[in-house]
C-alpha positions as CSV (number, residue, x, y, z in Angstrom):
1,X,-55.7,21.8,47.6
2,X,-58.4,23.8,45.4
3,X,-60.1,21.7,42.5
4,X,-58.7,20.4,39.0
5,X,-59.0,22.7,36.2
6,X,-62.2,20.4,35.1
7,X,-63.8,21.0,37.8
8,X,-63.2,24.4,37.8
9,X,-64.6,24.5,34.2
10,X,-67.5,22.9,35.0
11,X,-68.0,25.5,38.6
12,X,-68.0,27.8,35.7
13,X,-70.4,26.6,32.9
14,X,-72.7,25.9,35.4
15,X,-72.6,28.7,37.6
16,X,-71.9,32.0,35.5
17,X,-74.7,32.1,33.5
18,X,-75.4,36.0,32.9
19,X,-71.7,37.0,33.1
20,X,-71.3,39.8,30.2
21,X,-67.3,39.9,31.6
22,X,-64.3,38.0,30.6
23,X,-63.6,34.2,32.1
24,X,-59.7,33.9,32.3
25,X,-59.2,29.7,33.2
26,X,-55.4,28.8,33.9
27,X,-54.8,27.2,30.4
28,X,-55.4,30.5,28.4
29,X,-53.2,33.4,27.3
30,X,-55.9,35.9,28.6
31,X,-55.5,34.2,32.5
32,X,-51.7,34.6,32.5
33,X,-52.1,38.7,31.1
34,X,-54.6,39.3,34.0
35,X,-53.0,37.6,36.7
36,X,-49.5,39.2,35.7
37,X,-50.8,42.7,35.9
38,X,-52.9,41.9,39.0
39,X,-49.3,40.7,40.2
40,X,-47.5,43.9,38.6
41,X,-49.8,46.6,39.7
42,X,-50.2,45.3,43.5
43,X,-46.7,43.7,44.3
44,X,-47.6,40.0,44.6
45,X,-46.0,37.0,44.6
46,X,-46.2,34.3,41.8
47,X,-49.6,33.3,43.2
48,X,-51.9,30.8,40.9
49,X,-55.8,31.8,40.9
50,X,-57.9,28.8,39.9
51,X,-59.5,31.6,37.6
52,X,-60.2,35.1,36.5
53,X,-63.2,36.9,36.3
54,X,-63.2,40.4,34.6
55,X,-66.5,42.0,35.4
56,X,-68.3,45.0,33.4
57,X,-71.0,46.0,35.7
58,X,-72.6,45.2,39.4
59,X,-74.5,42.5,37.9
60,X,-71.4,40.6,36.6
61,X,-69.8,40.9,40.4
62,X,-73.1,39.7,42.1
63,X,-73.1,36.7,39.5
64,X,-69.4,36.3,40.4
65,X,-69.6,35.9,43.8
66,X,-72.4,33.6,43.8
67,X,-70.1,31.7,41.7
68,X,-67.3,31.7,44.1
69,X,-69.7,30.9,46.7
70,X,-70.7,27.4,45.1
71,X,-67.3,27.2,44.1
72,X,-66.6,26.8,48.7
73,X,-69.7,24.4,48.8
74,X,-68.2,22.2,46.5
75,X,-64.6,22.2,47.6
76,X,-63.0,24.2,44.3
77,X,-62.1,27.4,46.1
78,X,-61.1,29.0,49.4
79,X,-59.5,25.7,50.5
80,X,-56.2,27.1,51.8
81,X,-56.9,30.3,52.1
82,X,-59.7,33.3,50.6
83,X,-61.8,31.8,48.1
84,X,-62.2,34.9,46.3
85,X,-59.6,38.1,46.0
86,X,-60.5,41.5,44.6
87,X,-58.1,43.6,42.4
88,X,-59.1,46.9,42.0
89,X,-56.7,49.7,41.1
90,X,-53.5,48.8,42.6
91,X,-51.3,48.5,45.7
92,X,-52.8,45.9,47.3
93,X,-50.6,43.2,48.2
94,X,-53.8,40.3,49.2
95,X,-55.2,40.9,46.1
96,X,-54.2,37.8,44.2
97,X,-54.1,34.1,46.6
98,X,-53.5,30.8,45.3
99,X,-56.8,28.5,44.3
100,X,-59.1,31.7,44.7
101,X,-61.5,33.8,42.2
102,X,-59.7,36.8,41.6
103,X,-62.2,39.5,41.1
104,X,-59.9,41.3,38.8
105,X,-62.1,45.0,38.7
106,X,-60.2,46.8,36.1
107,X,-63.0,47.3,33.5
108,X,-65.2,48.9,36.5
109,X,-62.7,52.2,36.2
110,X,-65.8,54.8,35.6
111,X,-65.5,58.6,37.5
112,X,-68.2,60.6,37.2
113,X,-68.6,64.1,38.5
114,X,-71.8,65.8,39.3
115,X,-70.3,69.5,40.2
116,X,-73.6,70.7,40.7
117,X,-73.9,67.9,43.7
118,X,-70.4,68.5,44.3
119,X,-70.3,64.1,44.6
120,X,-67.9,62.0,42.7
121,X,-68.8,58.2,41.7
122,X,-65.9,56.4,41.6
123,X,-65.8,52.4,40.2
124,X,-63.2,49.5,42.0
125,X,-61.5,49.9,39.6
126,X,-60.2,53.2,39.2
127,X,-57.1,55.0,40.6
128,X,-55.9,58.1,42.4
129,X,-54.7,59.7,39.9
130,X,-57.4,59.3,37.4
131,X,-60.2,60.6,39.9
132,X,-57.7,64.0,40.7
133,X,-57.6,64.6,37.3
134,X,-61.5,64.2,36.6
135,X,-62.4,66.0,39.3
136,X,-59.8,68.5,39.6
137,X,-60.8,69.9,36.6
138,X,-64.8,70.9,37.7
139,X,-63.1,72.4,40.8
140,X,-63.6,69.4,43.0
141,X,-61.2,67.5,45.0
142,X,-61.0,64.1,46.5
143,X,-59.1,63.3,49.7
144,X,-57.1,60.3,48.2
145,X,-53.5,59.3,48.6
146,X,-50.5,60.8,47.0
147,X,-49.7,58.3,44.8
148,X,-51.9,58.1,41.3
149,X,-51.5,54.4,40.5
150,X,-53.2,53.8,44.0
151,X,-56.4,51.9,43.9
152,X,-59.6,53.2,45.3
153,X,-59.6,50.3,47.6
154,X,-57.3,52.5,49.7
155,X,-59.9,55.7,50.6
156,X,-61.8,53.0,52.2
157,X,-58.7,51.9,54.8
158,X,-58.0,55.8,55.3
159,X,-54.9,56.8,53.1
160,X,-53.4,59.7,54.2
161,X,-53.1,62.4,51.5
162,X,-52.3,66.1,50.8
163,X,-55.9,67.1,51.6
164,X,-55.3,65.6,55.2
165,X,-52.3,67.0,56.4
166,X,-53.6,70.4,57.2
């Protein structure tokens, strides 16, 4: 079993130092919003994260995982399963696990097009539908999934979409 909510507190006042994000522990309001749309936008089950952490840049992840990291030396995390679980846009059903860090990437949603590169920068957090849009309207397209509330996660495993059935 992952560590007491103390202890978890502590993990974090020691470890996060740095972290411009939001901290979401088990006894606030804030946890139970992010874990129920982590849980609503990816199709989980009533899991219980022994915390949130809301990043806003690269920095705040790096930070974050160092965090998680100590959080596996000391016993806190990862002990019956992933010690840390990304959410980034949606439909991912291993994003949220019991006693882990969820990574919860939804304020790292940037797109930004450069149509002279023809290139597209797209954050964990953003979705399908949001990076068609964007880029559908310099003339660019991106060979994502059919579905807009997909995460970006999914390009990565190979999604088949309506660029790659011809």
């Amino acid at each position: 079993m992952g560590g007491t909510q103390s202890n978890v507190r502590s993990l974090v006042e020691a470890q996060l130092h740095g972290f411009k994000g939001q901290v979401c522990l088990p006894d606030s309001a804030e946890y139970d919003e992010a874990v129920n749309q982590a849980r609503a936008n990816n199709n989980c089950a009533a899991t219980r994260p022994a915390l949130v952490v809301i990043p806003t840049d690269a920095d705040d992840v790096r930070i974050a995982v160092l965090c998680a990291a100590e959080g596996v030396r000391q016993g806190l995390l990862g002990v019956n399963g992933p010690p840390i679980a990304v959410c980034g846009g949606g439909h991912s059903e291993l994003c949220v696990w019991d006693d882990a860090m969820l990574l919860h990437m939804c304020k790292l949603d940037a797109i930004t097009v450069d149509k002279a590169a023809c290139t597209v920068a797209i954050g964990a957090g953003a979705q399908f539908g949001a990076i068609g849009d964007i880029a559908g309207k310099v003339g660019l397209a991106v060979p994502t999934g059919t579905w807009g509330t997909v995460g970006i996660g999914a390009i990565l495993l190979g999604g088949v979409g309506h660029l790659t059935r011809s």
